[in-house]
N, C-alpha and C positions, 0 to 999 in steps of 0.2 A: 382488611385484605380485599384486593381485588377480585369480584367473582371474574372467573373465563367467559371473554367475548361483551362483557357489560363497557359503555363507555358514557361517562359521566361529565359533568361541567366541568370537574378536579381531573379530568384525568388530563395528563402530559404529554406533549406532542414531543417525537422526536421523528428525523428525517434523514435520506441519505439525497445530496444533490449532483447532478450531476449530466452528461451528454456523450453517447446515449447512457441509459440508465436501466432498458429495458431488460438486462441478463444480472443486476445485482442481485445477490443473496441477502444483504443485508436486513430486509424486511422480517425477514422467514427467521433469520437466527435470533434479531431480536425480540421481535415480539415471542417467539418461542421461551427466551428467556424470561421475559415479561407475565408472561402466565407461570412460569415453571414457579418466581418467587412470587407471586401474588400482587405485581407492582401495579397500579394504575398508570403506565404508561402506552402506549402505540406507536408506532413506527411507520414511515410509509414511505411511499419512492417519489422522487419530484423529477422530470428531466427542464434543467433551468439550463437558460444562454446566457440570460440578465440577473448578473450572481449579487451585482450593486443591490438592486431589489427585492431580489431574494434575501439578501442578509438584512437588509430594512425592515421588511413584513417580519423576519422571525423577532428583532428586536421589539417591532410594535405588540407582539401576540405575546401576552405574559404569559400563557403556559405551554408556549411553543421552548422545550428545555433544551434540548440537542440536535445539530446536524454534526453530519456524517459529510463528507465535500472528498469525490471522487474526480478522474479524469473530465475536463479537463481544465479543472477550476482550482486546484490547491495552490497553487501562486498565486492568482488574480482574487482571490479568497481575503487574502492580508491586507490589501487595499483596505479595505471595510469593515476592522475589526478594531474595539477599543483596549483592547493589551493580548501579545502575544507572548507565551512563554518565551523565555534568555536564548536558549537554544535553539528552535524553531526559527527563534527572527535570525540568529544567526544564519540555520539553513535557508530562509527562506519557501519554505512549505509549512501549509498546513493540511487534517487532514479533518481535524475533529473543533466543534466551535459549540462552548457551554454556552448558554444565558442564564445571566444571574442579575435577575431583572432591571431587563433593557441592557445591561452591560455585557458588550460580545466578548469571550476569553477565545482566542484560539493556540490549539496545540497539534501533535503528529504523535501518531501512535504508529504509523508505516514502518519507522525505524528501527525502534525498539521491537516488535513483531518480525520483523525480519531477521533480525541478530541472533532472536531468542529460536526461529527456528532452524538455522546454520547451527545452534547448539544444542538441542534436542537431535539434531543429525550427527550428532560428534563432528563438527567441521571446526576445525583451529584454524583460523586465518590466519593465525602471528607467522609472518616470512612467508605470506602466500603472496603469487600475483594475482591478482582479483580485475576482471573482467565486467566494465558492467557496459552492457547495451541500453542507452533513451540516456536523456538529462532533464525531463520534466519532474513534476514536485516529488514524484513515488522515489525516482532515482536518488533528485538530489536529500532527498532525507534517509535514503539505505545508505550512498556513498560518505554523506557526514558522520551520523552513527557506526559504520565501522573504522573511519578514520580516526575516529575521537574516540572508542572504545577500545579497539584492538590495532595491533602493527602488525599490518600487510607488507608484504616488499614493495611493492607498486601497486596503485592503479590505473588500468588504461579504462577510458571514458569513450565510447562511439556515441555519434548519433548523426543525425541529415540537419538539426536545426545547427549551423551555425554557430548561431546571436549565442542561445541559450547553456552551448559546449562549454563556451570559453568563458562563460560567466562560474559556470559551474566550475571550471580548473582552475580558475583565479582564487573563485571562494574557499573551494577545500583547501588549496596550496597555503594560503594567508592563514588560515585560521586552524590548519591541525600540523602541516609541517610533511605531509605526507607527500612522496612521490607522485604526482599526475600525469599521465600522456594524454592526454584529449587526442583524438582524430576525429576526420568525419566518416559516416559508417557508409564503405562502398566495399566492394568484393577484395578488393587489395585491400584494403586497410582491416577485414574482417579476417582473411587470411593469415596475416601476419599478425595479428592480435592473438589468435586463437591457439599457436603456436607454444607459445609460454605461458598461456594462462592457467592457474590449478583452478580456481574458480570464478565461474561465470554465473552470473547474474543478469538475466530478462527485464528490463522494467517497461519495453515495450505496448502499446495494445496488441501489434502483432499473434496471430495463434486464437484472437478473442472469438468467443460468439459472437456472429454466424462464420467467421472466417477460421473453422478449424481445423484446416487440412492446409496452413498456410505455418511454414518456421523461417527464423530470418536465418537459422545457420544448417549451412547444406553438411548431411550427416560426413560426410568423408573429413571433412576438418575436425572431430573429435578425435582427443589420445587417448590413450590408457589413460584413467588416478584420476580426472578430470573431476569435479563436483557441479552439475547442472542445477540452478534454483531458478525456476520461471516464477514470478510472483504473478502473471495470469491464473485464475483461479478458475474460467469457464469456459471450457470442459475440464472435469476435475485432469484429465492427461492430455495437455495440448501435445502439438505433435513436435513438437522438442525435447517435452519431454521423452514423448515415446521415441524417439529415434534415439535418445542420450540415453536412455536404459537398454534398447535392442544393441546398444553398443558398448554395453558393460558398464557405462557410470553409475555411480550414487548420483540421485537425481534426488530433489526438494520440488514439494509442490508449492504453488501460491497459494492453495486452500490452508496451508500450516501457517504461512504469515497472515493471513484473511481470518483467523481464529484469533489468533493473539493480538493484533489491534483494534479487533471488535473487540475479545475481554477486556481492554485499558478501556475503548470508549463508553461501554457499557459500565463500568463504574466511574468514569469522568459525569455522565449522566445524569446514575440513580444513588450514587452515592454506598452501593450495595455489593459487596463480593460475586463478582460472575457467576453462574453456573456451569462452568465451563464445559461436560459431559455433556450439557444439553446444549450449547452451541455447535459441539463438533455433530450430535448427532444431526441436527435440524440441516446444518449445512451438508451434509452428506447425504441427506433422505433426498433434498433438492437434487444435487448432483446425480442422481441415480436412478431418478425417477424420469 
């Protein structure tokens, strides 16, 4: 068993990559967990631009076990990878990349962490309209996993990139059958979105550290019944949140999806059952402090 704070030739690298990097939790939760079981692992933060390289050095480092690949590399991530799960390649994102010496596996635990906390909230999507703002990796692996797990009525997709919208309405549309409205996100089109939506979903940086006095939807566009899910997790209540509760909705934080595909990555990893008590605490002492 690992003694607390000793690190050794055996011991295991794992990482979170990413631009910026500087407001992740992921350090804090894992290694928290890491002493909690006694595991010789360590975690640390990297802010990478050169993700090509970065994925190289980890395949060079044989006890380099796991990264973690956040904003805004989970696409350009696959490039560089020697097999990715059926379904991920499908979505095209990943979020999480094992080495199993020299061999890169990449997967997405974004999706499934999202779903699972829409159902701890008691949220039924089946015959909802679903609302998601961004079409980058985080989005397009919430948007596939609810597509391919549950039946929404629709979903509408905003964002400002273009290119990446209509790739993303193409892919969900071919491949689950589900309803798509892609637009691009401007004041009219976020208006008329917000109208019919029962749940909406953030996948934005929007609302992040240092910019938390910043939401992409002005409060007067909320209704009654509405379900708000920000998967931004810093500050624990960006201000979407808080305006979609000072206006009566069930709101979801991103700190509840940020627990649950940490616990999948953390046993992609270590091979080991989460401690999951002690992820939620560790991420919340962060936020608090």
């Amino acid at each position: 068993m690992k003694m607390a704070g000793t690190i050794g030739n055996g011991t295991r690298l794992c990482a979170v990559i990413g631009n910026p990097i500087a407001h992740s939790l992921s350090p804090a939760i894992h290694n928290a967990s890491y002493e909690r079981m006694g595991l010789d692992f360590v975690y640390l933060a990297f802010r990478v631009e050169d993700v090509r390289n970065a994925l190289a050095g980890m395949r060079a480092l044989e006890n380099f076990r796991g990264m973690s690949v956040t904003i805004p590399h989970k696409v350009e991530a696959m490039k560089y990878l020697d097999e990715i799960a059926e379904t991920d390649r499908l979505i095209g994102s990943i979020n999480t990349v094992i080495n199993e010496k020299g061999n890169l596996f990449g997967v997405g635990t974004d999706g499934p962490g999202a779903l699972k906390a829409l159902a701890d909230a008691d949220v039924d999507i089946h015959g909802q309209n679903v609302l998601i703002l961004g079409s980058g990796g985080a989005a397009r692996a919430i948007a596939f996993t609810i597509a391919q797990k549950t039946r929404p009525n629709q979903m509408v997709i905003l964002d400002i990139n273009e290119v990446m919208l209509k790739e993303l309405a193409r892919d969900l549309e071919s491949a689950t059958g589900v309803r798509i409205r892609p637009g691009l996100l401007h004041h009219d089109t976020l208006v008329a979105a917000m109208q019919p939506a029962d749940i909406i979903i953030h996948c934005t940086p929007v609302g992040m550290h240092p910019d938390e006095n910043v939401s992409l939807i002005p409060s007067a566009l909320f209704r009654p019944g509405q379900v708000v899910f920000d998967i931004v997790y810093t500050p624990l209540e960006t201000k979407l949140l808080f305006d979609a509760r000072s206006n009566g909705l069930k709101v979801i934080s991103g700190v509840d999806m940020f627990i649950n595909q940490a616990v999948l990555q953390f046993e992609y990893f270590t091979g080991v059952d989460a401690p999951l008590e002690t992820m939620r605490q560790a991420v919340l002492e962060q936020l608090e402090s």
